[in-house]
Steps between C-alpha positions, in 0.01 A plus 500: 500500500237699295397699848837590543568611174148751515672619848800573398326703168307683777783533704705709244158700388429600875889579537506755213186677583606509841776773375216655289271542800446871464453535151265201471284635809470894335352274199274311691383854732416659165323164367287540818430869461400378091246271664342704746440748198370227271292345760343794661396606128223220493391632857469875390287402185283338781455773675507770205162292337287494816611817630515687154337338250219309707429813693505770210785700668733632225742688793530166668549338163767740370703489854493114454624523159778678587599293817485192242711685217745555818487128606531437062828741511646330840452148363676631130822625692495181718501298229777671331775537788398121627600375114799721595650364777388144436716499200764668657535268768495183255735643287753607804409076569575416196826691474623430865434133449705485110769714691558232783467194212746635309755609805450095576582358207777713479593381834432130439801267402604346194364160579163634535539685137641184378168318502222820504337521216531898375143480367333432856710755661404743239103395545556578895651815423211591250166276520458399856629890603212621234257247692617620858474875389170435382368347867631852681298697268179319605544554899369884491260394289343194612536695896234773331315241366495328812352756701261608230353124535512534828345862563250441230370219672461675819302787355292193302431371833359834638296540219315177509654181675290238322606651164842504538496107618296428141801726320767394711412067574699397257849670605561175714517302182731780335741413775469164485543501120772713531727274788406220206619669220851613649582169627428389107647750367876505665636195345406661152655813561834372633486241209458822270813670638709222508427414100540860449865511633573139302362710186691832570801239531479413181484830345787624671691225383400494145552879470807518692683188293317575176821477352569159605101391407570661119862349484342171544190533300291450841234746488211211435665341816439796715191583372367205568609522869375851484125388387535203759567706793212774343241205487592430875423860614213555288372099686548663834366812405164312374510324810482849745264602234239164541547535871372875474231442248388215795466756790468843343159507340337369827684792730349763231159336485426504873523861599270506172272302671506688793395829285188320311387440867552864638304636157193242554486484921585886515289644199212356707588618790512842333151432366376392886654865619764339696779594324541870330603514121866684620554188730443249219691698268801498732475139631514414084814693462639361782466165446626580123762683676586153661470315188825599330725427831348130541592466119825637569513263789618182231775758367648582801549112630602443188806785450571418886548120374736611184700744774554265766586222250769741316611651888570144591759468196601806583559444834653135380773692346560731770544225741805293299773628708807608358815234528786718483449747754757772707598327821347645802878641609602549087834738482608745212716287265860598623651747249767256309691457138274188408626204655225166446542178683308217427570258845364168492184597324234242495177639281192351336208620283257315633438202780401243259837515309720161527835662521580879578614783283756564682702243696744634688602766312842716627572818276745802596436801239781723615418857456576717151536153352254318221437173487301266258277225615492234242264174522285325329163561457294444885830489665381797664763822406215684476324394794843677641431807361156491645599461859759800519264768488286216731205436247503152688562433866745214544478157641830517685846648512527874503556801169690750606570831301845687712459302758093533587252192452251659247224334770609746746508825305200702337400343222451860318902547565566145344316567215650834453842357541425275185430606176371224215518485146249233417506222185096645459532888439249628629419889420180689570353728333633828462744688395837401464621687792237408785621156426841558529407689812237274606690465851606822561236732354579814601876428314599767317583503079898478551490222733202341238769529219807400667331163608413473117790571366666216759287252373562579123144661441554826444610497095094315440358714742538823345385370172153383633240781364527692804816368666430438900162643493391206269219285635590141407129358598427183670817260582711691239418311294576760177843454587731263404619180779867678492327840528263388822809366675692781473266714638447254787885507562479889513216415759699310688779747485321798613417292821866502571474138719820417663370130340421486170346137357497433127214205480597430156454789376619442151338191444245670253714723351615421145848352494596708250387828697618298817850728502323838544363343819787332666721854420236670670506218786873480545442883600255473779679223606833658552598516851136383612371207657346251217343194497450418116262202426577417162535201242678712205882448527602860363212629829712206705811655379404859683570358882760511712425143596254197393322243763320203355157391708391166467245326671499772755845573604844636319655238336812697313645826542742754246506682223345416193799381326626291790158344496511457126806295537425299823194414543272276251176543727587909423534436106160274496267780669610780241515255212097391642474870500617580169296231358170600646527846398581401135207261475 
């Protein structure tokens, strides 16, 4: 399971650089012209000290100078333009990979929302993307450093092959260490990212309900989950850091090793004649010159561990495939007045429910008319507003809006066709306007105001400090319950669905401000198609006609007063209603 899960990480890695090709391979050219320069420096110094120096020829010295202040300059620019493009690249990673997590959870279905977490979606979208970006600024880098190991130990060879072997012997063991240390070190890492996304969860919750942690006096509560899940990062995080302190200091000590050998074998050899002082001086840099990329060596297994680990999350999310999906041969919706049909609709949450939502369920919404579902609580009206606009597939029967099943047309169209007023306002933040506008942007101010003034918001609106152009913050949350609703109404409005669906939408509205809403609804709902899921009588009161679910299917059909007067199952649910609300 665990080699799959590293293949499919290395899967989506190899993927997205694959699109990246050229960029990542002008970085790694220029990384190799950067190494020539730096390695040939070592060479030239060589040269410069037995020619030059040794010889006592100040033309030959100066010319040498130069060519190494040439090499110096080459190596500089290198250096720059391959930080350059290896950051480029990992940032164009980084944002190509975010843009294709957020287009799929935008495109996954409710069910899957239902159950994710928003914290570990936010830590894939942030952390593991951070960790991924930081892997695809490395390849340039550890390419140069590549062939600088491998050309300086070529040119240590030439100079004296029984040398090098002293410097180089331990570089076997570096390897070795370093195949040990990443197999150690990948459980810690993925048990790092996976406490970091429980701990982000936790702070998204507690700062996006703070209101509901204050209400209740719950901030010790939170904290305390807070510090737990910080103790269980900062465990895993000790644990990647005792599995480093195990391997690193031995892959830095060895090519140490190898350099007290070169400066005690070659320093004699120097004294015996058989190496020149410029050939000892340049076999020391270069085997300092290999030093720092065999220390780097423990980095680089290690980021590659923390990238693969957060690429295989990444890649975990990537792969949930979407539920609700266009049909291979999906149609247009079919231009219509608003007709819904619920025909024999069968339709469960989930699999391990005992009975379903809905049983059976036949409903005929004639167009231009309203009507109110009424129910008790899990009797599942709102489940039906849910599956109009087809946030659910069904388990049978068919939903039909003028005549086509919502499964065969574009879900885009369906969703257009239906416009929702929600019992949880939700607002961003913004200004007044972009919310009202939030789904037609480029809507212009009249049609902004007209949608206002439909839904009764106008009058507040123009008393906010600056009227449309107000920015409400986060949730709307400096407005008023009434206020929020309103504006979602207007939202709704400016959307212009031939289906409009009012999921209780003044259940958290004061009942004594509860009249400015329902004049404002009874406007919208003139001559539209309305579904109006609702427990108030006087919200009731605004349909055509009333339905009563229970246990799944329609149990009693009229108007509210007929109901009122016939049916005792009718009087029970709003008096349970009524009740609950008051308490």
């Amino acid at each position: 399971m665990e080699a799959t899960s590293k293949s499919r990480g290395r899967t989506l890695l190899t993927s997205q650089l694959r699109t990246q090709w050229l960029g990542v391979l002008i970085g790694v050219l220029i990384s190799l012209v950067w190494s020539a320069g730096k390695v040939s420096v070592p060479k030239v110094v060589q040269v410069a000290i037995d020619r030059g120096v040794e010889a006592g020829d100040s033309d030959a010295l100066l010319r040498w100078v130069i060519v190494i202040g040439v090499l110096g300059l080459m190596s500089a620019i290198g250096q720059g333009f391959r930080r350059y493009f290896a950051f480029r690249e990992a940032r164009w990673c980084e944002a190509a990979l975010r843009d294709r997590i957020y287009a799929h959870i935008q495109r996954l279905h409710f069910a899957f929302h239902d159950t994710a977490a928003t914290g570990q979606l936010m830590s894939r979208a942030n952390t593991d993307l951070q960790q991924i970006q930081s892997f695809v600024v490395m390849i340039p880098m550890t390419v140069g450093n590549g062939v600088q190991v491998i050309a300086a130990t070529i040119i240590l060879l030439t100079i004296n092959p029984l040398l090098t072997v002293l410097a180089l012997g331990g570089l076997p063991f570096v390897n070795m260490l370093g195949k040990r240390f990443s197999d150690a070190l990948h459980p810690q890492v993925m048990a790092i990212q996976e406490e970091s996304a429980q701990l982000a969860g936790v702070v998204e919750e507690s700062v996006a309900g703070v209101r509901v942690v204050k209400g209740f006096g719950a901030e010790p509560i939170q904290a305390q989950r807070l510090r737990k899940e910080a103790d269980d990062v900062f465990d895993a995080s000790v644990g990647a850091a005792a599995v480093r302190a195990r391997f690193l200091p031995a892959s830095e000590l060895i090519p140490n090793v190898g350099l007290v050998l070169v400066l005690g074998y070659g320093g004699h050899q120097v004294l015996d004649g058989a190496l020149t002082i410029g050939e000892l001086l340049a076999f020391n840099v270069y085997v300092v010159m290999l030093i720092w990329p065999l220390r780097m060596l423990g980095q680089i297994i290690a980021q590659w561990q923390r990238s693969v680990a957060a690429a295989e999350r990444v890649a975990a999310l990537l792969d949930t495939e979407p539920e609700i999906v266009d049909a291979p041969d999906a149609i247009d919706l079919p231009a219509g007045p608003g007709e819904v049909r619920f025909e024999n609709v069968t339709f469960g949450y989930s699999e391990m429910q005992a009975h379903p939502v809905l049983d059976g369920l036949d409903l005929v919404i004639e167009a231009g008319t309203s009507v109110a579902v009424v129910g008790a609580t899990g009797s599942g009206k709102t489940t039906i507003a849910r599956l109009i606009p087809r946030f659910y597939d069904i388990a049978s029967g068919r939903i039909t809006i003028d005549g086509c099943d919502i499964r065969d047309a574009k879900i885009r169209d369906v969703r257009r066709a239906v416009g929702m007023v929600f019992e949880d306002t939700f607002l961003f933040s913004g200004s007044v306007a972009d919310n009202i506008a939030f789904a037609d942007p480029d809507a212009d101010r009249a049609a902004v105001e007209r949608a206002a003034r439909l839904a009764g918001a106008h009058d507040f609106i123009v008393r906010l400090p600056e009227g449309y152009e107000t920015e409400i913050g986060e949730r709307g949350f400096s407005l008023s319950g009434g206020q929020r609703q309103r504006i979602a109404i207007a939202r709704a409005i400016l959307a212009d669905p031939r289906i409009l669906i009012l999921d209780d939408a003044t259940s958290s509205v004061d009942p004594t401000k509860e009249h400015e809403i329902r004049d404002a609804l009874n406007e919208v709902m003139t001559g539209r198609t309305t579904i109006v899921i609702a427990h108030r009588p006087a919200t009731i009161a605004l349909a055509d006609r009333v339905v009563l679910i229970d246990e799944g299917r329609i149990v009693a059909a009229g108007t509210h007063d007929e109901l009122l007067l016939t049916n005792a199952r009718y009087r029970e649910v709003l008096a349970a209603a009524m009740e609950s609300e008051a308490a």
